[in-house]
N, C-alpha and C positions, 0 to 999 in steps of 0.2 A: 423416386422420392428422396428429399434429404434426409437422410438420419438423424434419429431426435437424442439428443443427449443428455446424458441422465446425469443431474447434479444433486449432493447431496452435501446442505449449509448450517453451517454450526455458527451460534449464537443468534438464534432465529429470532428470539423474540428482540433483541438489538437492536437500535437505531441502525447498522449497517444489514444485519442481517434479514431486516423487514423491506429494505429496497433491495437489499440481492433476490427475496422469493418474490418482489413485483415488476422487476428487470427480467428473471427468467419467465414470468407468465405473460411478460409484451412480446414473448419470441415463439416464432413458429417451431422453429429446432431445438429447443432445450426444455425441460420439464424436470421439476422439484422431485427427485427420488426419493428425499428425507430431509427431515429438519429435526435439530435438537441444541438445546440449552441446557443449560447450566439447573436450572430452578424451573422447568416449564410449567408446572400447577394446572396442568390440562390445559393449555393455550393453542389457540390456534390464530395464524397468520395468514391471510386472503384465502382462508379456508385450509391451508396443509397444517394439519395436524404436527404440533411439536411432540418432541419425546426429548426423557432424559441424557444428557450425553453420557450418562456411566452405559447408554447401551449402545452407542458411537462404533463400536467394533461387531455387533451383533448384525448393526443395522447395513453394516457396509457387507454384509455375507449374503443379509434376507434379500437388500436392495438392488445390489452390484449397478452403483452407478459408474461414469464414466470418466468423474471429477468430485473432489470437495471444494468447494468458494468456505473462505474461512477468514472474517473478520472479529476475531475475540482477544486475546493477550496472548502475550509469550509463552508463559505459561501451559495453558489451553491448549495453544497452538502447536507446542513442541510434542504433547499426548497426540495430538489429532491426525500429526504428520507421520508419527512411528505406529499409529494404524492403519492409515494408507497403504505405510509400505508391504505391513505383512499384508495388507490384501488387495495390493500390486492396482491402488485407488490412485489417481493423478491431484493434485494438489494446490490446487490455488491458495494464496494467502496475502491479506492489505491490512495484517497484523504488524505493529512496527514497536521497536522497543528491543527488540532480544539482544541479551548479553552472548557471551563467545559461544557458551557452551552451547545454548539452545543455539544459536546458529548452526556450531557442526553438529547439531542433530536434521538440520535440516540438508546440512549439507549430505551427511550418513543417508539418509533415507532419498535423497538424489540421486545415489547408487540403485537405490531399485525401484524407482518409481522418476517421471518426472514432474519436475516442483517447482512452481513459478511465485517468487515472491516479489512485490514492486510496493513499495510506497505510498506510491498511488497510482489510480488507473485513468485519471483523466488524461486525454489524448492530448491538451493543452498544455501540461506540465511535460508531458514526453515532447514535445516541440520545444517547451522552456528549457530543458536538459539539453538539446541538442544545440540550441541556438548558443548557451549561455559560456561555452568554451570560446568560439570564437569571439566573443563579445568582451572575454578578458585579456588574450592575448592579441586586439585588435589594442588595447587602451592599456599598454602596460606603466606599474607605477601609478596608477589610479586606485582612491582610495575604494573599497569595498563595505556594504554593509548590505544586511539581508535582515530583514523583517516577517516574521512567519504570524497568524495570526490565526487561532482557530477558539472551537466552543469550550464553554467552561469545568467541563468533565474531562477533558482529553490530558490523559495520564503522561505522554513522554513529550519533553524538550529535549532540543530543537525536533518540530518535528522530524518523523521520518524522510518527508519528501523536501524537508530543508535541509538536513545532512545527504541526499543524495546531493542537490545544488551545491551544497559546499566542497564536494567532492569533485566534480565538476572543474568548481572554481579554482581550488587546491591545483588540481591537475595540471590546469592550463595558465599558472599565473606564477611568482616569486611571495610567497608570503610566509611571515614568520608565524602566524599561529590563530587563533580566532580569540576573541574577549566577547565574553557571554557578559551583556547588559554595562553597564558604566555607574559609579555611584561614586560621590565626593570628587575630589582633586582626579579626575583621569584622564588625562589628556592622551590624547588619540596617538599607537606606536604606529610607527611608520612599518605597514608591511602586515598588520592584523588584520584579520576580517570581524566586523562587527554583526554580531550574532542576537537579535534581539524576539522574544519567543512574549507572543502577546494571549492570552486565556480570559473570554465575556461572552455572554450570554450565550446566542445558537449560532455561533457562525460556523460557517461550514467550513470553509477556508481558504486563505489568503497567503498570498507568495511576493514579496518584491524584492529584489536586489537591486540596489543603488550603487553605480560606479560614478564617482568624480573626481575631479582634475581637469585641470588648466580651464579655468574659468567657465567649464560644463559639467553636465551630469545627464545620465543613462540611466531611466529606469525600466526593468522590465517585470512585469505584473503580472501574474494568473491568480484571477476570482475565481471561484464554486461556487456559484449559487445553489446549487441542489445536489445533496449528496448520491441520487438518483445517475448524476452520470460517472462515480465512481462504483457504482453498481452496474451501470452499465456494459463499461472496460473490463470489471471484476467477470463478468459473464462471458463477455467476447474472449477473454482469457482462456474460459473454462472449456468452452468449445471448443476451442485451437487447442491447447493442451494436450485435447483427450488422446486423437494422433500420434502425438510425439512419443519419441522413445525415453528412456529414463536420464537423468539430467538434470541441472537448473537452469532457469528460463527464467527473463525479468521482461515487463511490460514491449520494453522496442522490441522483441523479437514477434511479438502478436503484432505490432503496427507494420514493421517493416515489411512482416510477409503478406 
């Protein structure tokens, strides 16, 4: 029989966190160990009882799952990761925003646990990562912009899974720097990446990078229509993880293997 893996998800009651525990109850091999929020007010999510996150370090002793999935803020997320560690818990996370420090707390707690953090877990955006290097250093000297577009709560620009593309782009291309939006006299510098970060109603979210030059243009596009398949990846994650040794781990190394 396959072994069933035991995940346990912070910020349940969440827009992300309510398709992570209905991702893990489509699968035969993974089962909701715990769930906790911020505020849970006695709540429950497709019946798994929420609990508070101040007992988040309790719950991973009573629990002993075999991953946390963790889409909440930097924040949150930098607490959730330094109780992993002491309880040698594996770490998913599609929280994006973290300044230096909470990164190398992520990185810190990578020394004894491992810790897979990506942007995003749609399998179409790790294609759009992979593809999008060649596609700059095929057209060089073409101008660049990227257009990110998501719902109207969503706290960090550009998003996360736009700054992995620009890094991407960076990588594989001559550019002097990126210009976030255009207002009055700005005429476009030769060798920037135009960066434009759009926030309306529920969109889930939207990617395109526009290259052009010499009388053509290259776009390439990833939609979400359903936040359900970044919960999906977020779980496929959590399973693969469980295995690995301690470490950080970002989304292509679940796809690749």
């Amino acid at each position: 029989m396959t072994a069933t893996t035991r995940i346990g998800v912070t910020g349940a009651t969440g827009r992300m966190g309510r398709e992570v525990i209905a991702a893990v109850a489509d699968r035969d091999d993974c089962e909701v160990a715990f769930a906790v929020n911020r505020e849970p007010d006695g709540e429950t999510v497709d019946g798994i009882a929420v609990d508070p996150a101040s007992e988040f370090g309790s719950l991973l002793a009573a629990h002993e799952p075999q991953a946390v999935i963790d889409f909440t803020g930097p924040e949150s997320a930098t607490e959730y990761v330094r109780a992993c560690a002491d309880a040698k818990v594996a770490f998913v996370t599609g929280t994006t925003g973290f300044d230096d420090d909470q990164l190398a707390a992520l990185e810190d707690a990578a020394g004894e646990i491992p810790v897979l953090r990506a942007p995003n877990f749609a399998r179409g955006v790790q294609a759009l990562v992979n593809v999008i290097g060649d596609a700059v250093k095929s057209l060089p000297g073409y101008d660049v912009e990227l257009v990110e577009t998501h719902h109207n709560a969503k706290r960090d620009a550009p998003s996360g899974t736009a700054n992995r593309l620009l890094s991407e782009i960076e990588a594989n291309g001559e550019f002097s720097g990126r210009a976030h939006g255009r207002e009055g006299e700005a005429p476009r510098e030769a060798g920037e990446i135009g960066v434009h970060a759009l926030r309306a109603g529920d969109i889930t979210g939207e990617h395109e990078i526009l290259l052009a030059g010499n009388h053509e243009e290259v776009r390439l596009t990833h939609r979400a229509e359903d936040r359900g398949v970044f919960a999906a990846g977020a779980v496929d994650a959590a399973a693969w993880i469980a295995g690995q040794k301690a470490g950080s781990y970002d989304f292509a190394d679940v796809i690749d293997e």
